[in-house]
DOTIMI-258100 format. One record per residue: residue in one letter; x, y, z of N, C-alpha, C in turn. Coordinates in nm, 4 decimals. Layout:
BEGIN
  resn      n.xx      n.yy      n.zz     ca.xx     ca.yy     ca.zz      c.xx      c.yy      c.zz
     a         X         Y         Z         X         Y         Z         X         Y         Z
...
This chain:
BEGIN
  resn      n.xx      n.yy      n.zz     ca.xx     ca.yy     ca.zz      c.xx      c.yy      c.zz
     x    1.3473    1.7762   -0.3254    1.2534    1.7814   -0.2149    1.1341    1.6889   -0.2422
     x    1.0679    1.6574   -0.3850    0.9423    1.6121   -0.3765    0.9947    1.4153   -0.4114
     x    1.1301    1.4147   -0.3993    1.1948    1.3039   -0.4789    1.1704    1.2284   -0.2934
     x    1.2185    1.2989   -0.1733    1.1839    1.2728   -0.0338    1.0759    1.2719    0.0124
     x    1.0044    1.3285   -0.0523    0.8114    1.2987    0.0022    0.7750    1.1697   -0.0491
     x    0.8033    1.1692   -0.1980    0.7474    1.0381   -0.2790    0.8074    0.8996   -0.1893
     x    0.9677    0.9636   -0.1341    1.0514    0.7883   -0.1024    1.0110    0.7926    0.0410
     x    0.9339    0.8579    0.0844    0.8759    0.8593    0.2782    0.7468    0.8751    0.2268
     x    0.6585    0.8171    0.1203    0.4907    0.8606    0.1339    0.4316    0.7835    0.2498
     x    0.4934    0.6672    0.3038    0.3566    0.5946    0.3508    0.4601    0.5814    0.4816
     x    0.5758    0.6713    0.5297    0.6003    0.7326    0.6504    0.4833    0.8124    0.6889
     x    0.5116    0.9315    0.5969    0.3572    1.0371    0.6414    0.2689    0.9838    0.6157
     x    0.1874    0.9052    0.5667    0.0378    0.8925    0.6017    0.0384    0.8148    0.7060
     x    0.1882    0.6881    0.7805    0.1319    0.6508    0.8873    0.0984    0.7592    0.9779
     x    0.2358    0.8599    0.9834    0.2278    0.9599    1.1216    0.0917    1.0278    1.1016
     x    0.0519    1.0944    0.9955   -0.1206    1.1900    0.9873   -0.2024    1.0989    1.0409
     x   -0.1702    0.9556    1.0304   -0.3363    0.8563    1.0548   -0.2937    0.8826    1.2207
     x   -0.2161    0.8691    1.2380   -0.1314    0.8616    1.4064   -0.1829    0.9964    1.4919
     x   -0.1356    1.0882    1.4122   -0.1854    1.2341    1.4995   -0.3114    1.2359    1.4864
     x   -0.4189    1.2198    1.3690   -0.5611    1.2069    1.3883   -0.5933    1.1583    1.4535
     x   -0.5689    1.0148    1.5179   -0.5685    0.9233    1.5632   -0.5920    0.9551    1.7211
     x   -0.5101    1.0635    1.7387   -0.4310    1.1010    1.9035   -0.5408    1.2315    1.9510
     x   -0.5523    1.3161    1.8267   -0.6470    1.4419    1.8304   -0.7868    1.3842    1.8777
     x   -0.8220    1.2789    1.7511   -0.9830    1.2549    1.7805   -0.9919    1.2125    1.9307
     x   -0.9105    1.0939    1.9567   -0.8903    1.0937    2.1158   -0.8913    1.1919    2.2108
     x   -0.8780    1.2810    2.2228   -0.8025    1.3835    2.2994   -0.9290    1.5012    2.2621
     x   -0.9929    1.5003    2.1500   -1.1164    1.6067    2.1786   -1.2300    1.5099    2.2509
     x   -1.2149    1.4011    2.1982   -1.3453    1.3233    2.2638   -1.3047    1.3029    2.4204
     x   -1.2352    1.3045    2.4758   -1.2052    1.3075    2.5837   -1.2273    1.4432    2.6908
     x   -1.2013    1.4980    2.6004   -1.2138    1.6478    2.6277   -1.3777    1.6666    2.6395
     x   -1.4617    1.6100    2.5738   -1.6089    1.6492    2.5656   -1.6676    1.5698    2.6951
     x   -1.6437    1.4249    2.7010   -1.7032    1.3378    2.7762   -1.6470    1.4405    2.9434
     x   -1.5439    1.4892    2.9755   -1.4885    1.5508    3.0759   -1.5432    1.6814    3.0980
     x   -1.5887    1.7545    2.9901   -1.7161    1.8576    3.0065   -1.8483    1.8404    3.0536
     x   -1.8950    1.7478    3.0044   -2.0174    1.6605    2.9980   -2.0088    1.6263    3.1739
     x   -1.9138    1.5716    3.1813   -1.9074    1.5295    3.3715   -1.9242    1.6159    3.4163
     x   -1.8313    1.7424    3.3923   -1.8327    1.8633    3.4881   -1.9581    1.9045    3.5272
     x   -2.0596    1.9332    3.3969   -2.1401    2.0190    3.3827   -2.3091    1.9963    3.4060
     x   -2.3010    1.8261    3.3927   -2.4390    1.7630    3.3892   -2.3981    1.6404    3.5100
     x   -2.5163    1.6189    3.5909   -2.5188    1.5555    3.6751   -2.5360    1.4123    3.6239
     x   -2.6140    1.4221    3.5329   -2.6678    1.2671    3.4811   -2.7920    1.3065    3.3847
     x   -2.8391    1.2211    3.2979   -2.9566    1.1930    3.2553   -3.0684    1.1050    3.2995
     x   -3.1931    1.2070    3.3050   -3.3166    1.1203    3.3714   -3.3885    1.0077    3.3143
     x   -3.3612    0.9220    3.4002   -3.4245    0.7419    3.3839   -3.5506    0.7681    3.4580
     x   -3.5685    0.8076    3.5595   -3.6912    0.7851    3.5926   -3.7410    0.8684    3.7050
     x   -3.8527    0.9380    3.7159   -3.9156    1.0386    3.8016   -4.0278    0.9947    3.8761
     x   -3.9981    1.0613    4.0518   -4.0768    0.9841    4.1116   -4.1075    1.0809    4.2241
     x   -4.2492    1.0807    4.2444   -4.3576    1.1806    4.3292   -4.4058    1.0774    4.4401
     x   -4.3851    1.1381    4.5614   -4.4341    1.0629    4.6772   -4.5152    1.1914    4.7516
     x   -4.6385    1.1409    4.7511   -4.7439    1.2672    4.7813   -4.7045    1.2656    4.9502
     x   -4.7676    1.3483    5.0191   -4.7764    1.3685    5.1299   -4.8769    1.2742    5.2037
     x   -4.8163    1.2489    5.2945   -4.8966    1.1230    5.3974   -4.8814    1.1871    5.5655
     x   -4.9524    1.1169    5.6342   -5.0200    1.1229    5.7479   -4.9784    1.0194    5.8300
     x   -4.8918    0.9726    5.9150   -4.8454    0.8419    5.9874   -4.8420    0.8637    6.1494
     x   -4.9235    0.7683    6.1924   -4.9381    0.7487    6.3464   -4.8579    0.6496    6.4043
     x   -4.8017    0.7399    6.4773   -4.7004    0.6839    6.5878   -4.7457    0.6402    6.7174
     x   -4.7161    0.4898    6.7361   -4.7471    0.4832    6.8783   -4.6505    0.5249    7.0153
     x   -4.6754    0.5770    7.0752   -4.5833    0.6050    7.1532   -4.6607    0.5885    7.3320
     x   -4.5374    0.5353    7.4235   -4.6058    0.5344    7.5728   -4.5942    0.6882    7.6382
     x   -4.6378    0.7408    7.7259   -4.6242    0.8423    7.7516   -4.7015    0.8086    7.9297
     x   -4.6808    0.8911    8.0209   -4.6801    0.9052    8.1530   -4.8080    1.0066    8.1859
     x   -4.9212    0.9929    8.2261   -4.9655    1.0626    8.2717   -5.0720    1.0220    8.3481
     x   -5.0858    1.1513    8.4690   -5.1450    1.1205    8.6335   -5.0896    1.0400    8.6434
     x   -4.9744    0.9487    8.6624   -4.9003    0.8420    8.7243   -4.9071    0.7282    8.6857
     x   -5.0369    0.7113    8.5314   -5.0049    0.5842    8.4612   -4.9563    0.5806    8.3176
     x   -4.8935    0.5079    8.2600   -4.8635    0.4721    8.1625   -4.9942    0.4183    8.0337
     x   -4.9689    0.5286    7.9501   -5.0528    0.5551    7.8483   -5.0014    0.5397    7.6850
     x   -5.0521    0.4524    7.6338   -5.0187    0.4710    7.5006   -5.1105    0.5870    7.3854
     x   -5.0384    0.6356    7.3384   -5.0642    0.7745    7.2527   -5.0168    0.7653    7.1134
     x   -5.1286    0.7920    7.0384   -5.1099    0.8138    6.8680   -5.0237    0.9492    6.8787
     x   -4.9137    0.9616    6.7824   -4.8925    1.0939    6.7696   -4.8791    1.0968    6.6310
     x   -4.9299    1.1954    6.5724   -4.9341    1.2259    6.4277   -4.7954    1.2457    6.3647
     x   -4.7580    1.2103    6.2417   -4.6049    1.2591    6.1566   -4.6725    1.2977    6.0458
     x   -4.6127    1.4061    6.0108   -4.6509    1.4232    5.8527   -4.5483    1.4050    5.7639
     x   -4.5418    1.3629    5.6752   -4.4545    1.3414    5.5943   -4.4882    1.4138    5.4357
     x   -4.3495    1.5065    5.4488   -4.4211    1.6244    5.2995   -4.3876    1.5530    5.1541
     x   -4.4636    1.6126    5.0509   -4.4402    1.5387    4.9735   -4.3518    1.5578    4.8880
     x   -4.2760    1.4920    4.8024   -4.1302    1.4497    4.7339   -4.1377    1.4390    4.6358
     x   -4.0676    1.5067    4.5266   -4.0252    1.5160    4.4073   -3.8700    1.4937    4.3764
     x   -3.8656    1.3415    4.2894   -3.7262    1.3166    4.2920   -3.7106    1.2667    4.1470
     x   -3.5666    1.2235    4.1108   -3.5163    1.2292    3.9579   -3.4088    1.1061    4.0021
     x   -3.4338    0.9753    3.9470   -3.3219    0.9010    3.9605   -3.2316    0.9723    3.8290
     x   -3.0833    0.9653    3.8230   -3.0314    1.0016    3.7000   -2.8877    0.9323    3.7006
     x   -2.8670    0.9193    3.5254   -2.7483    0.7862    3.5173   -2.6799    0.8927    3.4684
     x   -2.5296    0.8661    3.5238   -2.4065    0.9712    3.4635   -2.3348    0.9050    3.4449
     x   -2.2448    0.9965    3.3168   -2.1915    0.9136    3.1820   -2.1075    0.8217    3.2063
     x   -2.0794    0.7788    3.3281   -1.9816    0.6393    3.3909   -2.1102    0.5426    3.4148
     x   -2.2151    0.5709    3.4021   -2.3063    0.4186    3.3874   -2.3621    0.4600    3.5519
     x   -2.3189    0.5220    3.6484   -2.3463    0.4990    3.7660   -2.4871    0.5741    3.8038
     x   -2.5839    0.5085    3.9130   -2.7222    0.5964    3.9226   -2.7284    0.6321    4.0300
     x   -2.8055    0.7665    4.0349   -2.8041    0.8927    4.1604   -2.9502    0.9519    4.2109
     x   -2.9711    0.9476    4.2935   -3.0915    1.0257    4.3089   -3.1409    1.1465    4.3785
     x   -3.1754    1.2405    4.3156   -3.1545    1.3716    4.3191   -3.3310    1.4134    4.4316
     x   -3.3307    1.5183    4.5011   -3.4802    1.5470    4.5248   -3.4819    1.7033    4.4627
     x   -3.5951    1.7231    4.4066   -3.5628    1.8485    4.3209   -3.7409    1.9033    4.3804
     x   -3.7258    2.0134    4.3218   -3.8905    2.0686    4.3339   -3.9941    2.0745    4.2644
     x   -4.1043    2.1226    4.2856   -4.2448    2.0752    4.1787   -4.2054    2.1457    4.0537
     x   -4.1239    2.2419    4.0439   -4.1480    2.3272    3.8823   -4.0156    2.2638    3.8535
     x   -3.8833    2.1744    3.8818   -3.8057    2.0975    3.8362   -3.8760    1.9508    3.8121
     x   -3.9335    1.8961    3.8767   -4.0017    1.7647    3.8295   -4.1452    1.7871    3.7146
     x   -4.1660    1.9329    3.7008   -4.2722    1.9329    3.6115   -4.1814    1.9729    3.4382
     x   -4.0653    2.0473    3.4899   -4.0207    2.1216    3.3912   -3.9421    1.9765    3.2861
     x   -3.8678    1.8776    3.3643   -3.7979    1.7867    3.3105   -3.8113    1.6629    3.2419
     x   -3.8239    1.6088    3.1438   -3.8623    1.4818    3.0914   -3.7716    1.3383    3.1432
     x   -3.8186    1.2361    3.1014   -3.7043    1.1257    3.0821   -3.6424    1.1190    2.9839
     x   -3.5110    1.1406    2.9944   -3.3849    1.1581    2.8747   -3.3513    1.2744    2.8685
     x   -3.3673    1.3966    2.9840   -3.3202    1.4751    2.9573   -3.2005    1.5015    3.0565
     x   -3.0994    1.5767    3.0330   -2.9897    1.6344    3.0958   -3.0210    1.7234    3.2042
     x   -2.9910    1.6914    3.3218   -2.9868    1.7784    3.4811   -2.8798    1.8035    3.5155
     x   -2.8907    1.9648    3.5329   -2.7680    2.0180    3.5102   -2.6969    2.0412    3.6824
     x   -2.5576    2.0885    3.7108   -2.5431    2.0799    3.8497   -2.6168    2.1796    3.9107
């Protein structure tokens, strides 16, 4: 028996380098495919757009003439997270004040 190990040694160490080879593949694959599932992306960059005030012109009809009229828009303000996921690709998320206060750049946002 050990006369067949010695005359096949560097059979088995190709096949062990081969199955390691296939495993390490196959857990790392396995992680990066968790990692997708579970995290949206990592934050590149965070961005606050306060609340603003914008006047609209608009015509409007009244007593029988044609009138131009400011009308007010408000626009609320925005808390957002560009974020890169692990295919390189970038997303941008709008999240809320205790998510844009709670999160750094480089950190993981989860789904």
């Amino acid at each position: 028996m050990m006369e067949w190990f010695y005359k096949h040694r560097c059979k088995i160490h190709a096949l062990a380098l081969i199955c390691n080879f296939g495993l390490g593949m196959f857990v790392g694959y396995r992680i990066v495919e968790h990692e997708a599932k579970t995290y949206i992306g990592t934050v590149i960059k965070k961005d606050y757009q306060p609340s603003e005030i914008k006047y609209e012109r608009r015509e409007e009809w009244s007593d029988g003439k044609l009138k131009v009229v400011k009308v007010p828009e408000r626009a609320e303000e925005q808390y957002s997270f560009l974020l890169k996921d692990v295919f390189g690709n970038q997303t941008t998320v709008f999240v809320t004040k205790e998510e844009y206060k709670q999160f750094e750049i480089g950190d993981k946002y989860r789904r």
